[in-house]
Residue, then its C-alpha position, 0 to 999 in steps of 0.5 A: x452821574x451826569x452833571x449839566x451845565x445850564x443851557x446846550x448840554x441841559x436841552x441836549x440831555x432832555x431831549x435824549x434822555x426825556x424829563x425823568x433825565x435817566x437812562x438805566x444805571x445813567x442819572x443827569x443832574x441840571x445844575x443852575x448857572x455857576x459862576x466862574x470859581x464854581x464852574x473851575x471847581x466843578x471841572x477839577x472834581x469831575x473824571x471826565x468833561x466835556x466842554x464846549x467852547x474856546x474858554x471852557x477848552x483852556x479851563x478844562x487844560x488847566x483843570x488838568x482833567x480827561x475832557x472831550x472838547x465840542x469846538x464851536x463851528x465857525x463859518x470860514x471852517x477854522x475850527x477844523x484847523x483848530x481841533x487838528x492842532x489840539x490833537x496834533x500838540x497831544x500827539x493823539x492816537x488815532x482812536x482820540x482823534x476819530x473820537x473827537x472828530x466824531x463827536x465834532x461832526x455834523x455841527x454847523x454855526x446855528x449850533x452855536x446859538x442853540 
């Protein structure tokens, strides 16, 4: 089960997975929009996150939960920087570290807004 915050990651899932939101065994659930408590406890009762954003970043960390982190691209590439650091303060291997880089490619300051 897949569950979706309101807004990037609803529209995202709609376009891959279609109105149905399935895919084989992979069910998506649209939440509505939380507030800051719910989004925490949401984050704290989850395997995995995947976030975007600085502030959603430091609460996944806090949540204490395996997260994916899509960094917000800016324009001065700062974010590249950003991301290097994270992965370099976990001493992440080198599979983590080409997964996010991945993850993170092809991203540009329009996504943001999106």
């Amino acid at each position: 089960m897949l569950l979706l915050t309101a807004g990037h990651a609803t529209r995202q899932s709609l376009q891959w997975l279609g109105p149905t939101m399935r895919h084989g065994a992979l069910r998506a659930i649209a939440l509505p929009s939380l507030s800051q408590t719910d989004y925490d406890h949401l984050l704290w009762a989850s395997d995995l996150n995947f976030v975007r954003g600085e502030d959603s970043f430091v609460r996944a960390q806090w949540a204490g939960q395996p997260f994916v982190w899509q960094i917000y691209p800016q324009d001065d590439g700062a974010h590249s920087a950003k991301l290097e650091a994270f992965l370099d303060m976990l001493d992440a291997p080198a599979s983590l570290r080409a997964f996010h880089r991945q993850w993170n490619a092809g991203q540009t300051t329009e996504d943001v807004h999106a």
